[in-house]
C-alpha positions in Angstrom: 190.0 349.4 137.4 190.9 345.6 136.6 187.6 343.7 136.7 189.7 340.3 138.1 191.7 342.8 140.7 191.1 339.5 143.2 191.9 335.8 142.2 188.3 334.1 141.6 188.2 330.7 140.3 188.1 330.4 136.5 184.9 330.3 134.6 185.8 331.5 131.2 188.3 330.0 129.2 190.1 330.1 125.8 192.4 327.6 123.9 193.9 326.9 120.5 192.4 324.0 118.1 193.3 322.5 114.6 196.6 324.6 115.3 194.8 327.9 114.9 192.3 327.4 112.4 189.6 327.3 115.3 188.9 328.7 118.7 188.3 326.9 121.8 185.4 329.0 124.0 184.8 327.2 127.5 182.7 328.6 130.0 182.2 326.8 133.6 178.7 324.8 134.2 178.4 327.3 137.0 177.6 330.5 135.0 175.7 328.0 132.4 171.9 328.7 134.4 172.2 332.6 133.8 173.6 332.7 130.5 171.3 330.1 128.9 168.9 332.4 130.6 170.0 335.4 128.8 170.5 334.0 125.9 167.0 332.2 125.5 165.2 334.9 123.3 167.0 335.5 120.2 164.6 338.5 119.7 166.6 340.5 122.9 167.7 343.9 120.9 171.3 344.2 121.2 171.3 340.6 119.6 168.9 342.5 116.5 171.3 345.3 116.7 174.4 343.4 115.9 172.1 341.7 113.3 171.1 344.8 111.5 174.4 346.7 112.1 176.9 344.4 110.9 174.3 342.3 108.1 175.0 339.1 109.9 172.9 336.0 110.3 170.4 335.8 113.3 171.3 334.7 116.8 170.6 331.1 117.0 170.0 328.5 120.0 171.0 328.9 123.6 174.3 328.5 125.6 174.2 324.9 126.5 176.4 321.6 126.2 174.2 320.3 123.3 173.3 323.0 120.7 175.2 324.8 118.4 174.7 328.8 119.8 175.4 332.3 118.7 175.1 334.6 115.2 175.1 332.4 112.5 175.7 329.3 114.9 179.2 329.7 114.5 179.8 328.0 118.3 179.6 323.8 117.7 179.8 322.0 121.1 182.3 319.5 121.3 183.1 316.8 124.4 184.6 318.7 127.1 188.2 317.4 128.9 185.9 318.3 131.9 182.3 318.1 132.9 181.9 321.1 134.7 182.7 323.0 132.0 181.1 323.8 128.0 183.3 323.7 125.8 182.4 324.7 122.0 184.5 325.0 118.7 184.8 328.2 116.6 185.9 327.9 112.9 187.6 330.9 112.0 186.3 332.4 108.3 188.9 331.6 105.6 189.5 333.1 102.3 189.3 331.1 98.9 192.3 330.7 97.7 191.0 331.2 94.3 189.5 334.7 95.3 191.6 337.9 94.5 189.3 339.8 97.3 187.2 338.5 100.7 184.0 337.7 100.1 180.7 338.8 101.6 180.1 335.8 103.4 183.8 335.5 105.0 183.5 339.1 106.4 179.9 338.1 107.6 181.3 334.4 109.4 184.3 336.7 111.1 181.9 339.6 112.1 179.6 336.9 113.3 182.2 335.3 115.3 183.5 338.4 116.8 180.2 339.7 117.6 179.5 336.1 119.5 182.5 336.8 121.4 181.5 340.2 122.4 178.1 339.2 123.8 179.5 336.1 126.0 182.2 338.1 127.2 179.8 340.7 127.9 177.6 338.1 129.8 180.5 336.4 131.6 180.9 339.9 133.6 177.0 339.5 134.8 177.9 336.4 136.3 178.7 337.1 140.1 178.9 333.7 141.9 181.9 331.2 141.9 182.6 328.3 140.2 184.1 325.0 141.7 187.3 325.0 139.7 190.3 324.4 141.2 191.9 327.4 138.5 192.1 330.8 138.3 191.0 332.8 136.2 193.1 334.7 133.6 192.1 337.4 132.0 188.8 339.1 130.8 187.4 340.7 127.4 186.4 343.3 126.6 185.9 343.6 122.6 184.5 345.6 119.9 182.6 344.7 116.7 181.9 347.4 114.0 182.3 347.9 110.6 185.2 350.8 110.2 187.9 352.1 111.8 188.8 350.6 115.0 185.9 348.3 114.5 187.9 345.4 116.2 189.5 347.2 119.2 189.6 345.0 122.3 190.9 345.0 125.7 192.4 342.5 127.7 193.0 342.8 131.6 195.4 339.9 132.4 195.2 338.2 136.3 197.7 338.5 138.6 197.9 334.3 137.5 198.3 335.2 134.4 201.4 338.1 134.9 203.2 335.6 136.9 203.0 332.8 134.3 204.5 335.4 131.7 207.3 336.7 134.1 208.7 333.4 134.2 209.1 333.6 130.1 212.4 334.0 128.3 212.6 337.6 126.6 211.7 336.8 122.6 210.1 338.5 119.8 209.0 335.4 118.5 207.2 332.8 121.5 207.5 329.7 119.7 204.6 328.9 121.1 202.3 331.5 120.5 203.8 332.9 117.5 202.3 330.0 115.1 199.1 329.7 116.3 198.9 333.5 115.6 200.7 333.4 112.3 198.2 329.9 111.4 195.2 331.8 112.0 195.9 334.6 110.3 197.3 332.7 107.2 193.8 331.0 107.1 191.7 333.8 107.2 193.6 336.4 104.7 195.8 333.7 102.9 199.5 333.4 103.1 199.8 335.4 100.0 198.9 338.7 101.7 200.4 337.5 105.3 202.3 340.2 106.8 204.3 340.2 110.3 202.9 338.7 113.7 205.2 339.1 116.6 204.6 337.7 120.1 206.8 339.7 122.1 207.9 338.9 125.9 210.1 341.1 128.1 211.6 341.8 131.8 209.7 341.6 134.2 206.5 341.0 133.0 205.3 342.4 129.9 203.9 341.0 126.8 202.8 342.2 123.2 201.3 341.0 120.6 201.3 342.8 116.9 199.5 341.3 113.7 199.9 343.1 110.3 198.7 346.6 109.6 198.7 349.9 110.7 200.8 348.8 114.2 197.8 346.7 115.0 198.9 345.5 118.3 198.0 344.5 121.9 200.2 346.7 124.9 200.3 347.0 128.1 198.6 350.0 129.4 201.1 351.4 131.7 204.6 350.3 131.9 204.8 351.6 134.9 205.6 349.0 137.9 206.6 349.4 141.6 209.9 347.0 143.6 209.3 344.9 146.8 211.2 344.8 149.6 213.7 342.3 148.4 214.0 344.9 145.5 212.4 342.6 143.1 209.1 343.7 140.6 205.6 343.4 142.5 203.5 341.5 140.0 200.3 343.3 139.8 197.0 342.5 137.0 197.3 344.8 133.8 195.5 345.7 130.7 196.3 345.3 127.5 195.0 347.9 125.2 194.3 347.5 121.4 195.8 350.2 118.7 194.5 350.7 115.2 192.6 347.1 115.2 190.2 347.6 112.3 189.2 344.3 111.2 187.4 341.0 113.1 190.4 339.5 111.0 193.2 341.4 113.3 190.9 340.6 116.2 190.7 337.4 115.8 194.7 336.5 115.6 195.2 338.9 118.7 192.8 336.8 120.7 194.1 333.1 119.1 197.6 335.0 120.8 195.8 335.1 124.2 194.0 331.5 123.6 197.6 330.0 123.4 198.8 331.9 126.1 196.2 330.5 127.6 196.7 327.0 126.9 200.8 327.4 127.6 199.7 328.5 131.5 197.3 325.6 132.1 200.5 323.6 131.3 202.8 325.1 133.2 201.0 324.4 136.4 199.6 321.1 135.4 196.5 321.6 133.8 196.2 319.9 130.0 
């Protein structure tokens, strides 16, 4: 079942900054009441969990406009475009570039930013009220953050907003403008010395995918499956985009800077900067 199956207006949000060496993580005022709630008592044992399990540093602060928040405070508020909403930055982890191999503390910044992202996605779905803003929402998370294989798989169930935004894209392998955001963040992170292929793939009618290097580490659609309208034309329905062989928070992270610029590209397109 698609969690956004009915247009609600939008109270989480993603975007692209420093040209993909950092994550922009908005979530509406609204929700801000319950999830500074839940997130209050850095003791709460799926926070420990995470801590323990992946050897990251503790949960720290609160969701708010004011403090830094999440494992290893790797969320930094910054001035929101809009005052309904939070806005924070996320630095992605980045290699040394006089390092031969990753170090401890890069694998324990990206597992401590994935695992940030898991819990306030998580959270966002405990949220049932409705926010003020005048935009939909997009898409949802779901992600996963565990040392080993398939320890970054991740799902991402796009709106029906969000399917009619990409229909309306020219058939590429390469969007120029998601494909460098992509290829920037994973540069960053693993160094263009080991930097393999990203491909940001749109075709007819609707679909999208997104590959990063490895083992076909990639982001499809679900089901290709699609039915015609009356006037003989593709019904644009919400779909899912499923993860396959997504080991890393690395491969995680460039898969989701692809959905942050996609994003950002759709808030464009109908007026929104």
């Amino acid at each position: 079942m698609i969690y956004f199956e009915k247009e609600i207006p939008a109270l989480f949000e993603l975007g692209v900054l420093d040209e993909g060496r950092k994550l922009k993580v908005s979530v509406h005022s609204a929700c801000a009441e319950l999830l500074s709630s839940l997130t209050r008592d850095p003791q709460k044992p799926i926070f420990k969990l995470y801590e323990r399990e992946l050897g990251i540093a503790p949960m720290e602060g609160f969701i708010d406009a004011d403090n830094p928040w999440g494992f290893d405070s790797v969320f930094v508020p910054i001035i929101s475009e809009d005052q309904n909403w939070i806005t924070w930055s996320c630095k992605l982890p980045s290699k040394d570039s006089s390092d031969i191999f990753l170090s401890d503390h890069f694998w324990e910044r990206a597992f401590a930013i994935s695992a940030t992202l898991n819990i306030t996605s998580k959270m966002i779905h405990v949220f049932d009220g409705r926010t003020e803003s005048s935009n939909p929402q997009l898409f949802s998370l779901d992600l996963r953050t565990d040392r080993g294989e398939n320890g970054g798989a991740l799902s991402v169930e796009l709106t029906r907003e969000f399917v009619k935004w990409i229909s309306t894209q020219k058939e590429t392998v390469k969007h120029p403008g998601i494909e460098p955001a992509m290829t920037q963040a994973y540069e960053y992170m693993r160094g263009a010395e080991n930097f393999g292929r990203v491909l940001a793939m749109f075709r007819k009618p609707f679909w999208v995918n997104l590959s990063v290097p490895g083992n076909a580490s990639r982001l499809d659609p679900d089901d290709y499956d699609f039915e015609l309208g009356e006037d003989n034309n593709p019904i644009i329905e919400p779909y899912r985009l499923l993860s396959h062989n997504v080991d890393s928070p690395i491969q995680q992270l460039t898969l989701l800077m692809g959905i942050a610029a996609m994003h950002d590209l759709q808030r464009k397109y109908i007026g929104v900067i």
